[in-house]
C-alpha positions as CSV (number, residue, x, y, z in Angstrom):
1,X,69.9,15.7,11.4
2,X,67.5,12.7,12.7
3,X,63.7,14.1,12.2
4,X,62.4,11.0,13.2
5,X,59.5,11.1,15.8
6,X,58.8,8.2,17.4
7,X,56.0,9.4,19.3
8,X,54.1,11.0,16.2
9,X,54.4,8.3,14.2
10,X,52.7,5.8,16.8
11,X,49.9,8.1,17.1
12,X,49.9,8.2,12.7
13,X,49.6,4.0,13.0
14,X,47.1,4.2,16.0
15,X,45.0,6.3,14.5
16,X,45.0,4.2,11.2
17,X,44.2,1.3,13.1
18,X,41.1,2.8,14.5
19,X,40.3,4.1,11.2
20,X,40.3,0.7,9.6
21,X,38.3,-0.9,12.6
22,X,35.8,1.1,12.4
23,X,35.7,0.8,8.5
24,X,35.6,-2.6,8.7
25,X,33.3,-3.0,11.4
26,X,30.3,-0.3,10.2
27,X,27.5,-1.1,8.5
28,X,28.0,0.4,4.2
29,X,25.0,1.8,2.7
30,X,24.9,-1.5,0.5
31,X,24.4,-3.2,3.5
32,X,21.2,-0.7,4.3
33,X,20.0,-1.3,1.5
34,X,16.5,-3.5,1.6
35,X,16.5,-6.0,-1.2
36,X,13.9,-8.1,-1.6
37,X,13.6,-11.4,-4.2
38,X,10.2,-12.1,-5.5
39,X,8.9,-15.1,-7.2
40,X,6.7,-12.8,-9.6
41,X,6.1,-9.4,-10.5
42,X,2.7,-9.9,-8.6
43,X,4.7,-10.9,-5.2
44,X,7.1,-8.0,-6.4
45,X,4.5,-5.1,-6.5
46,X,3.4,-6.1,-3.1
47,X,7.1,-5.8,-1.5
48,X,7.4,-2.5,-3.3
49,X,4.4,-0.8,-1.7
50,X,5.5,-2.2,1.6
51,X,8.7,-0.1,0.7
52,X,11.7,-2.4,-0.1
53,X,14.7,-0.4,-1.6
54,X,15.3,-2.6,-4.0
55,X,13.6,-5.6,-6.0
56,X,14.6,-8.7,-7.8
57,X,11.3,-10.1,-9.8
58,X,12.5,-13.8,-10.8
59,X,10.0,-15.1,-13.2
60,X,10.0,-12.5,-16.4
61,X,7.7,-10.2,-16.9
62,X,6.0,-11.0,-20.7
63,X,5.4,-14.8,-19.4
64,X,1.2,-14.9,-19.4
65,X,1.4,-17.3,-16.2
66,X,4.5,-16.5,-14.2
67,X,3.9,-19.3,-11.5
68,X,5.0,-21.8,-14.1
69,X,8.6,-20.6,-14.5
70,X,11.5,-22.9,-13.6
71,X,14.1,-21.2,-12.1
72,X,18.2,-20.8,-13.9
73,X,21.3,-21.2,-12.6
74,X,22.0,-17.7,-13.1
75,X,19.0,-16.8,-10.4
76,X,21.1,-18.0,-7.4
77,X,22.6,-14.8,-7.5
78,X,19.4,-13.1,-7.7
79,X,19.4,-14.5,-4.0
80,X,22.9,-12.4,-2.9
81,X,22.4,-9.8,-0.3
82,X,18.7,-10.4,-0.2
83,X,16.6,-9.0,3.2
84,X,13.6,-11.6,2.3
85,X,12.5,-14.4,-0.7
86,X,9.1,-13.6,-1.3
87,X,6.7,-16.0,-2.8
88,X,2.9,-16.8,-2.9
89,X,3.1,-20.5,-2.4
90,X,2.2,-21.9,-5.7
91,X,5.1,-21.6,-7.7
92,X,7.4,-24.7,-7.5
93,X,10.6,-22.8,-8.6
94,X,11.0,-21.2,-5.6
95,X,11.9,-23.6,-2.9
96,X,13.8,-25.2,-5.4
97,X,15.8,-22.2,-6.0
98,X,16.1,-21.6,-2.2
99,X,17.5,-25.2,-1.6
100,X,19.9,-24.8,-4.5
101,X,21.0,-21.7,-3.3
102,X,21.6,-22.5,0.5
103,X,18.8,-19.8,1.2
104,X,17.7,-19.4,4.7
105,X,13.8,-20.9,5.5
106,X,13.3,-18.2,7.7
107,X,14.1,-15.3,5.1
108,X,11.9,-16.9,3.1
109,X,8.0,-15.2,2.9
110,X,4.8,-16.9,2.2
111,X,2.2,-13.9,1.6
112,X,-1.2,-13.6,-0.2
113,X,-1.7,-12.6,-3.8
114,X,-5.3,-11.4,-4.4
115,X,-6.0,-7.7,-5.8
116,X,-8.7,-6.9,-3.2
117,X,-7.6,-3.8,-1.8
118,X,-8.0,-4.8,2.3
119,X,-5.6,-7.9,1.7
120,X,-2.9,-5.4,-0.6
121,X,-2.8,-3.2,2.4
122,X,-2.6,-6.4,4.8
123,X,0.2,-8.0,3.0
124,X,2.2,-4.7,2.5
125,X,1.9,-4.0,6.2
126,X,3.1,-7.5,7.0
127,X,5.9,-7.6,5.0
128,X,6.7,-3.6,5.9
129,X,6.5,-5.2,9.9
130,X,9.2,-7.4,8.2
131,X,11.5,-4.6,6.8
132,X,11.1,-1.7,9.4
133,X,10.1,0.3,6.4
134,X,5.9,0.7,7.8
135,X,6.4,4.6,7.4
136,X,7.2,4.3,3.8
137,X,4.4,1.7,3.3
138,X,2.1,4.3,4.8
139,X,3.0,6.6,2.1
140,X,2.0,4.2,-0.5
141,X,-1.5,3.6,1.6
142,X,-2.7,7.1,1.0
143,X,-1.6,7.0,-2.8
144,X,-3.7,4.1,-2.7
145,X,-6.8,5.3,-0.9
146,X,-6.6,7.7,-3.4
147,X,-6.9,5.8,-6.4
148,X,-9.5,3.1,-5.1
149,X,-11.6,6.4,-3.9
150,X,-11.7,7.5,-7.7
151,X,-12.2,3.8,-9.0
152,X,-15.3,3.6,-6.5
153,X,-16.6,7.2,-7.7
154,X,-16.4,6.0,-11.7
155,X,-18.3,2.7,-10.4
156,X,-21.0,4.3,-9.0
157,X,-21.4,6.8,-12.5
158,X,-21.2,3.4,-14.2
159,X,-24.1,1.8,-12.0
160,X,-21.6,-1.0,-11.4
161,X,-24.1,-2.5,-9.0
162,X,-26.8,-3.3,-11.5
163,X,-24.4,-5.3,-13.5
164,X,-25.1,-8.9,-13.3
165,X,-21.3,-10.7,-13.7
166,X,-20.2,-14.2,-14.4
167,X,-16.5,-14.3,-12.6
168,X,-13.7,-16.7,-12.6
169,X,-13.3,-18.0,-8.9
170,X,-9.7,-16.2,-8.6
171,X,-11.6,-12.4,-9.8
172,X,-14.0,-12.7,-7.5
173,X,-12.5,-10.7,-4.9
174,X,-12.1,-7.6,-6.4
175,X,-15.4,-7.9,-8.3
176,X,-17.4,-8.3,-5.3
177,X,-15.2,-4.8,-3.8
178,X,-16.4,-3.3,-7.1
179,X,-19.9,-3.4,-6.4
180,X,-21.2,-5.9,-9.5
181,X,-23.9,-8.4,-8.9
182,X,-22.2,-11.8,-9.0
183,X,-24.3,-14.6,-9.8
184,X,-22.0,-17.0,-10.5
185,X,-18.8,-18.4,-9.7
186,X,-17.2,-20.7,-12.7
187,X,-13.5,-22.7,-12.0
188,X,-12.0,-23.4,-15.2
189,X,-11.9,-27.3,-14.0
190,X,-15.2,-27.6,-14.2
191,X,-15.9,-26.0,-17.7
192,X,-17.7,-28.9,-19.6
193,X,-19.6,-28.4,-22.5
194,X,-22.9,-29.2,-20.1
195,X,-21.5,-26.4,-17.4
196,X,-20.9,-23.9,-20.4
197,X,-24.6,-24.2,-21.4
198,X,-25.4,-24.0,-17.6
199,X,-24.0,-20.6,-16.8
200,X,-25.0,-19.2,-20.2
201,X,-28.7,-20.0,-19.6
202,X,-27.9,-17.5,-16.3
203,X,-27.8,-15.0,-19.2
204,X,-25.4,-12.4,-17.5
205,X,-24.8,-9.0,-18.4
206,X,-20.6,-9.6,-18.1
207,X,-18.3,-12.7,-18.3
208,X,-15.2,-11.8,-16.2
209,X,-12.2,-14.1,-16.6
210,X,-9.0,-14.6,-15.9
211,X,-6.0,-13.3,-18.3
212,X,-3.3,-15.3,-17.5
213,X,-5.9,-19.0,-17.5
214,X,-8.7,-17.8,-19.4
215,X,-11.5,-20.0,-19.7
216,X,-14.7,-18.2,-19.4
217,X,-15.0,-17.0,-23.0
218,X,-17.5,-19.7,-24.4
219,X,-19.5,-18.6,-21.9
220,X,-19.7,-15.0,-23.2
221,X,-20.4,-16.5,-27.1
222,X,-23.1,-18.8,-26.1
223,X,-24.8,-16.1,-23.9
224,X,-23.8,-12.9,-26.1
225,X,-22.7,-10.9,-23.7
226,X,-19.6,-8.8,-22.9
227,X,-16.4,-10.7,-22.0
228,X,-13.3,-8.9,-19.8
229,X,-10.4,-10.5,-18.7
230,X,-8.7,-8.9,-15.7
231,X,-4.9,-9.2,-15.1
232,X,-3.3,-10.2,-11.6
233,X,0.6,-10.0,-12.2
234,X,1.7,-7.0,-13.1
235,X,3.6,-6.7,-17.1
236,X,6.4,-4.2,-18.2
237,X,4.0,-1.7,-18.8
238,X,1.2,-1.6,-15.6
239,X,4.0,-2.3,-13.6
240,X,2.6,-0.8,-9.9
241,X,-0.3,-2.6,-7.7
242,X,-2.0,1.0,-8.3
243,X,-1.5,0.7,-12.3
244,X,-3.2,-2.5,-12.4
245,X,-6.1,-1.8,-10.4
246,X,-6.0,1.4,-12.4
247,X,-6.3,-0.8,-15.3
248,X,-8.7,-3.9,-14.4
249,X,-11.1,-0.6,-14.0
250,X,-10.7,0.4,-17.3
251,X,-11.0,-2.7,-18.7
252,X,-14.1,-3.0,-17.2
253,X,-15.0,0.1,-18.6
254,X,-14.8,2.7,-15.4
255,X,-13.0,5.4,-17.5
256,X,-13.0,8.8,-16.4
């Protein structure tokens, strides 16, 4: 007895054909997924906030000044599937990288790194405008209001304001958000012996330098004063925008 059915089994290999089709043609949640490639850990915190699902931090974390890393064969694939290559400008591996890699110029993202809380909240809402992901970056806003509204409160306790501050030019931002008294602005090209003597005849209350280019120290000796270096990439272990500012407070001795 013939059981064959022609009819059936047309319908079986249509319906597989529209099955695979649509398969094929529909987006996989790998495909959703927002990954971002950034230069540094700095440039990485910042495309965090603003909410990417997933990112690729190039130069390593324990290297003191990230900007100078040169980029391996090995990071090209760093670059696969990639939504954006973000980048704060001065670090020469990274167009080198993109050119290597065939990576298109208009993927690739030039935003500003500096640890004043207006331009964090600018940059993360530009690159969330970027990735359709400004909801999620306004979740991270609030979390972040939060913890600048409790740095600001252990400030004022601290008399912040009174507190007359030597800073390296690249601090200054976030000092001057803080509420110290800068009276001078030192740039560690300028640091002769004669420019040393200079600012410690200012006699400042507080030398704040730069971790990852320090410079300002002789300063502090000469004048006998207190000496902080504040961190502007992010390390293995303050590895959030909100842990580092969390921790430039503390350093500078806002403690709860």
């Amino acid at each position: 007895m013939n059981t064959f059915n022609k009819p059936a089994l047309f319908s079986l290999c249509f319906f597989l054909t529209i099955l695979w089709i649509l398969m094929s043609t529909s987006p996989t949640k790998a495909d959703d997924k927002i990954i971002v490639v950034a230069s540094t850990s700095w440039t990485g915190a910042i495309a965090e906030a603003a909410g990417a699902d997933e990112v690729r931090i190039l130069a390593p974390f324990e290297l003191k000044h990230p900007p100078e890393y040169d980029y391996r064969p090995s990071d090209i694939a760093q670059l696969r599937s990639a939504r954006l290559l973000v980048y704060g400008g001065y670090e020469p591996f990274v167009k080198k990288l993109a050119v290597a890699a065939g990576f298109p110029r208009e993927k690739m993202i030039v935003i500003v790194t500096s640890n004043d809380p207006d331009n964090l909240k600018k940059q993360a809402r530009l690159l969330s405008e970027k990735m359709g992901t400004q909801k999620r970056e306004a979740v991270w806003e609030k979390a972040l209001d939060k913890a600048l509204a409790d740095i600001q409160k252990q400030a004022k306790r601290n008399n912040i304001s009174r507190k007359r501050v030597l800073v390296q030019k690249y601090q200054v931002p976030v000092v001057k958000w803080l509420g110290f008294d800068v009276i001078g602005v030192f740039n560690a090209d300028e640091l002769s012996p004669n420019k040393v003597m200079e600012y410690a005849r200012m006699k400042p209350d507080m030398v704040i330098d730069n971790f990852h280019n320090p410079q300002g120290k002789p300063i502090a000796e000469i004048a006998k004063c207190d000496y902080v270096a504040l961190i502007n990439f992010p390390s293995a272990n303050v590895r959030s925008l909100i842990e580092l500012l969390k921790e430039n407070a503390a350093r500078l001795g806002m403690k709860k």
